[in-house]
N, C-alpha and C positions, 0 to 999 in steps of 0.2 A: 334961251331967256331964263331968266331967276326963273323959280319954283319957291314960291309962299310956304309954311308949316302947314299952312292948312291945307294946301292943295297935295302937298306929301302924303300926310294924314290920311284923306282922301281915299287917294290910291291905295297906298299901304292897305286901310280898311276893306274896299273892294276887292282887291286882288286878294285879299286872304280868305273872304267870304266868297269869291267866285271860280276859284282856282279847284276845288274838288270835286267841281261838276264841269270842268272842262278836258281834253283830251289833251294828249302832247302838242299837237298841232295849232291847235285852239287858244293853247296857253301860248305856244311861243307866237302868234302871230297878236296875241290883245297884247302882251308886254311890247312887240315890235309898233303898236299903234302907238301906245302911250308915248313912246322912246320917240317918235317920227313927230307927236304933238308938241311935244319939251323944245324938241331941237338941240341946238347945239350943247353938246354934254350930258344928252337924254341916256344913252346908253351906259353911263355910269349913275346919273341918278334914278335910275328903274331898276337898277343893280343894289343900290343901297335900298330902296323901299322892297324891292320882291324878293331878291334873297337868290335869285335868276342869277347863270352866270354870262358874262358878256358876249360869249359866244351863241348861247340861245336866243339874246337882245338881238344881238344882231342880225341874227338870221332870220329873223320874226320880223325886222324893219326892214331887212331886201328885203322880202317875198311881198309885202305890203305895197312897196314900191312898185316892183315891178309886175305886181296885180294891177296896179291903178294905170297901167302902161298898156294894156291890152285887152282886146275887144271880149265883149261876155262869150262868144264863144269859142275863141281862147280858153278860157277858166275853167268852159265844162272839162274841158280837155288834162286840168291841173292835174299831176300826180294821182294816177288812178291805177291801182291793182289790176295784176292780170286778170283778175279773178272779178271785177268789178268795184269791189270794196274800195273807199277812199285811202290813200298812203298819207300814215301820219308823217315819214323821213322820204327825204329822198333816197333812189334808187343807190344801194352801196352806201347808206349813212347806218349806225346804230354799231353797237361794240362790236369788234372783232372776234369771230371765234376761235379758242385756242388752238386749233390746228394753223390757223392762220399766220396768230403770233409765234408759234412756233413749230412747222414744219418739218420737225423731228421728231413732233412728239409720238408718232404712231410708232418709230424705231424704236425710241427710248422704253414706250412701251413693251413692246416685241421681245425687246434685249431680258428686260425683267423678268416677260413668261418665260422665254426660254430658258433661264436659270432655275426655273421654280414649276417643273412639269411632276407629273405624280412621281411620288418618289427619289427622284433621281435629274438631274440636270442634263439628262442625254437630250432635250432640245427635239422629238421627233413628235409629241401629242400636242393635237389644239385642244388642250384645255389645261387647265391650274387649279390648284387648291388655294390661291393668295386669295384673300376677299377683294372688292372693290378700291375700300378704304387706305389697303393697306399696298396697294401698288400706285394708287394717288399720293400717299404718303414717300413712296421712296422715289418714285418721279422727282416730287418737290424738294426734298432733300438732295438728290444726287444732280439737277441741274438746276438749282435755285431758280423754280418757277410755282407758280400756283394754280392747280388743277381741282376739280371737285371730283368723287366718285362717278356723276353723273356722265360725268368729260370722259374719264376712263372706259365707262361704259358703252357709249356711239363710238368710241373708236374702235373698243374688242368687237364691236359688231360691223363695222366697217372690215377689220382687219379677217373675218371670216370667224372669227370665236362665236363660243353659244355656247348655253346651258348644256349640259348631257345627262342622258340617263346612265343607270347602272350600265356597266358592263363586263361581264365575265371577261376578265383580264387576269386574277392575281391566282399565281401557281398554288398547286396542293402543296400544302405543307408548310413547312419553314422555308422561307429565301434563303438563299447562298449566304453564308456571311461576308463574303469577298464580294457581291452586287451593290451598295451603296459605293463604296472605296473605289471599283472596277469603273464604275459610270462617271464618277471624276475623273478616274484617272484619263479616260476616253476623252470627256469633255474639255478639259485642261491641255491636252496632246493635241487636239483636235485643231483648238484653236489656236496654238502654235504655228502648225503646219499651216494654217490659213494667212497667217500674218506674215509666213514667208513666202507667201503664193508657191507652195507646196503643195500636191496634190492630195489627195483626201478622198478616199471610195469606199463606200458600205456595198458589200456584194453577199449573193445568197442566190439560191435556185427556187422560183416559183414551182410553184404544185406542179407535177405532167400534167399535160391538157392532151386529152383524145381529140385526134385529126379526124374528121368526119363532119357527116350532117347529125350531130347530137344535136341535143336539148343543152344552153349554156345558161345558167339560173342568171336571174334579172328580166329585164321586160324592155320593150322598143315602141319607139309608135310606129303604127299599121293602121289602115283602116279596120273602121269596127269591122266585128267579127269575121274578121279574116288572119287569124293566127298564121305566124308561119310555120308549116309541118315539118317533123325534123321526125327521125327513127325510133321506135318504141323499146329499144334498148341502149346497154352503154357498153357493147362489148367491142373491143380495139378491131378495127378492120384490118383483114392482111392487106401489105403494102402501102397502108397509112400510120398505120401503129401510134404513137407518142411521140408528142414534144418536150423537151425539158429550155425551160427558158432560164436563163442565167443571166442577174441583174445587175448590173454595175451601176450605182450612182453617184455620181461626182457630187460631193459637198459643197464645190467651190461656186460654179455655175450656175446648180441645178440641171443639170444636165444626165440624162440615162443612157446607154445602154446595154443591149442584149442579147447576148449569144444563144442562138436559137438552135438547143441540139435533137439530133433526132436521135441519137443513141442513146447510152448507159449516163446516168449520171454520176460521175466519178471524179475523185478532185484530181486527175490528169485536166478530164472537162474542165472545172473552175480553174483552174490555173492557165488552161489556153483559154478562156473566154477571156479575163485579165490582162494577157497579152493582146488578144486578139483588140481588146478596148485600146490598150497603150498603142500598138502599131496604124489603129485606124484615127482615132481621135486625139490621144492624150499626150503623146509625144510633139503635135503639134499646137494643143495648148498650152501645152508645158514645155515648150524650146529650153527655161532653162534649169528644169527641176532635175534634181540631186537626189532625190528621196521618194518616198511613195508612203502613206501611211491608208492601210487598211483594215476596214473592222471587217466582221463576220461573226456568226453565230457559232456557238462551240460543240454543234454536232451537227452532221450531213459529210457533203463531199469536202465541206472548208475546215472539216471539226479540228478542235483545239488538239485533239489525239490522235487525229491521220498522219501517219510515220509520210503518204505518197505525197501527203497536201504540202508539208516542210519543204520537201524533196524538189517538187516542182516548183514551188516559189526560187529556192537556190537556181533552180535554171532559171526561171525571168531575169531574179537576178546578173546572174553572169551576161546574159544575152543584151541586157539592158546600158546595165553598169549603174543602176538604181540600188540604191540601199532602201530594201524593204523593212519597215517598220508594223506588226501586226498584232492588231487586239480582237480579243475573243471577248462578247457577251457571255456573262456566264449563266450553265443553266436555269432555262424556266425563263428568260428574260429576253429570247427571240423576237420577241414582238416590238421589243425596241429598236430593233435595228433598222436607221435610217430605210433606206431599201423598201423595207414592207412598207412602209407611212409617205413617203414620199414619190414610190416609182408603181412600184405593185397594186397597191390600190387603186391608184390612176388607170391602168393598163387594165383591171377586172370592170370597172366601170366604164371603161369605154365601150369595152366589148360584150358586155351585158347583153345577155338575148339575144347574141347573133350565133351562132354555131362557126365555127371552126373547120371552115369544109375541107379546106388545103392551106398546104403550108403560106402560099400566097397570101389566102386571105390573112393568114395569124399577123405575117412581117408588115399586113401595111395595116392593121388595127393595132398593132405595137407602136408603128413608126406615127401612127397618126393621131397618139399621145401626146393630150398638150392640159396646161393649165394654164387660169387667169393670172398664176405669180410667173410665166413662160417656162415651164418646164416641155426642154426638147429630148424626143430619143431619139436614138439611130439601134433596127435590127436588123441583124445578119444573121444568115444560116448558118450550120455548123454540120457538114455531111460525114465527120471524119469517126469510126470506129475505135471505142474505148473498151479497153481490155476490163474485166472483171476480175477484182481481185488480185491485183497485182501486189504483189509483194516488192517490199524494199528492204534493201539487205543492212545488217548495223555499218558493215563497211561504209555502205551509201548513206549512213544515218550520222557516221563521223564523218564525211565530208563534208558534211552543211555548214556554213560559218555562222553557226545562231549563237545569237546571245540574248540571253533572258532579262530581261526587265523587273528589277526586284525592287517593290517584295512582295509586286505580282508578277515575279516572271513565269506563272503556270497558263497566266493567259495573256501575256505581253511580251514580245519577244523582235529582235530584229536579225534579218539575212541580207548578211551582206555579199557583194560580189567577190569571187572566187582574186587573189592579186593572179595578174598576169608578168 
């Protein structure tokens, strides 16, 4: 029916006097009265006097409706919080949250820190020096969308980030001056090899762990005061002696693992734990990889200056028919290598407070390494007898088909297979 000027008026007046002391609910259900008194063409003319858009009209004059359609106790029943509190929307109504509209955004995220970790883009520390703002900002620039700090923020904390304190991290002295350049060059190669589904392993030897009933620092739950008692010193028992655990981490998968030695730790060791990974695992995840690219730390059994550690690669090589690819963290900067941040850490926290009594228990507190992003390992023993000290000859030092990686080839270098 027509609507008079003054009946406009009216309204108009009322609704602007009564709308500040009402809720969302309250407003959209008095405009859906008015809209259902008008009648026909009420939901555009309560659109012109409120300023409401016609979706709110509307949904104000169902609920009206279908109020008046069912018994009072019905009603009590109407849209009511878990929690008891009245629901102003319905169940799944009100803005969507930006994860929702976009479903990448925690990656996009992810991608950003990982280019921007301290220092260096080696992609291994949860945490970033980017402020809030400024990784909101390159979000919306790099996928034309609009996020706040706020948004950025529930997701690093979703994504497992958090504040940190200090922590004794950064070497004595002056850095390498080849460590900023080296970490790109790594993180650039790195992701190469990933794009060709190429394999990718950060390897290193965890600390020896004394086989026994020691004391393993950390803590377990036990009932109260019932500690469990372990030996009041740390000295190696005969015929248990040391472990040297030898870490292999697959980049690709997230995948570990561990060659569990009980002898010398010697890069003959690292280079059969590497195989030993290829021939159990990595051959068959990689049916059809061509190459291998491996980082490591630049001193221990894998060091950048082990004449045995070259030597033994050239065998994988040959035996393989893999052109090995190799970069060395350079000194002081151990700590970044995938391996410790992704595998070792996992593996000391699992095994926290429990002693090491046999080699059993080590391979299945090893094997029974896992996280909530699914990191799986696989450990094996390793019972074989490595020489000390073994010498390699220049002869055997010109047979290696290395080529250096310039113009860092002091820590980049590839060994290829010998032609046949």
């Amino acid at each position: 029916m027509p609507v008079s000027p003054e009946t406009k008026e009216f309204v108009t007046k009322i609704s602007t006097e009564m709308m500040p002391y009402l809720n969302e609910k309250q407003k959209r259900i008095f405009v859906g009265i008015i809209a259902n008194a008008i009648g026909y063409g009420g939901i555009e003319t309560v659109k012109d006097m409120t300023g409401k858009s016609r979706t709110t009209i509307a949904a104000g004059a169902s609920e009206v409706k279908a109020a008046a359609k069912v018994s009072d106790a019905t009603k009590k029943t109407d849209s009511v919080k878990p929690n008891g509190a009245p629901r102003l929307r319905k169940p799944g109504g009100g803005r969507k949250s930006a994860v929702s509209k976009n479903p990448d955004l925690p990656k996009w995220i992810e991608e950003i820190i990982d280019n921007s970790t301290y220092g260096v883009p080696t992609k291994v520390l949860r945490w970033t020096t980017m402020s809030l703002r400024k990784i909101a900002e390159q979000v919306n620039t790099d996928h034309n969308v609009k996020i706040s700090q706020n948004i950025v923020s529930d997701v690093l904390d979703q994504l497992g980030y958090s504040k940190q304190q200090n922590q004794k991290s950064l070497q004595l002295g002056e850095q390498h001056p080849d460590r900023n350049a080296q970490f790109e060059f790594i993180n650039n190669k790195s992701a190469s090899f990933l794009n060709e589904n190429q394999p990718v392993i950060s390897v290193d030897t965890k600390k020896k762990e004394l086989v026994g009933n020691f004391k393993n620092n950390g803590q377990e739950y036990r009932k109260s005061r019932d500690p469990r008692k372990v030996l009041d010193h740390d000295f190696a028992i005969e015929g248990l002696g040391k472990v040297a655990p030898y870490g292999i981490y697959v980049v690709n998968d997230n995948t570990g693992f561990v060659n569990l030695g009980t002898d010398h730790d010697t890069a003959e060791f690292a280079s059969e734990s590497i195989l030993r990974w290829w021939e159990a695992v990595g051959k068959n995840t990689f049916p059809d990889a061509k190459k291998l690219y491996i980082t490591a730390d630049s001193g221990g059994s894998n060091g950048v200056r082990v004449r045995l550690w070259k030597y033994e690669l050239q065998q994988i090589a040959d035996y393989t028919g893999l052109e090995l690819h190799i970069s060395h963290y350079p000194s002081g900067t151990s700590k970044w290598n995938k391996v410790e941040h992704r595998l070792f850490c996992y593996i000391s926290k699992n095994w926290q407070g429990k002693p090491l009594i046999d080699i059993e228990t080590i391979v299945s507190l090893i094997s029974s390494t896992t996280t909530n992003k699914g990191l799986k390992v696989i450990c094996k023993v390793d019972e074989n007898h490595y020489e000390l000290k073994r010498k390699v000859s220049d002869e055997e030092m010109d047979s290696i088909c290395l080529e250096r990686c310039e113009p860092l080839g002091y820590w980049n270098y590839i060994i290829r297979p010998h032609k046949t």
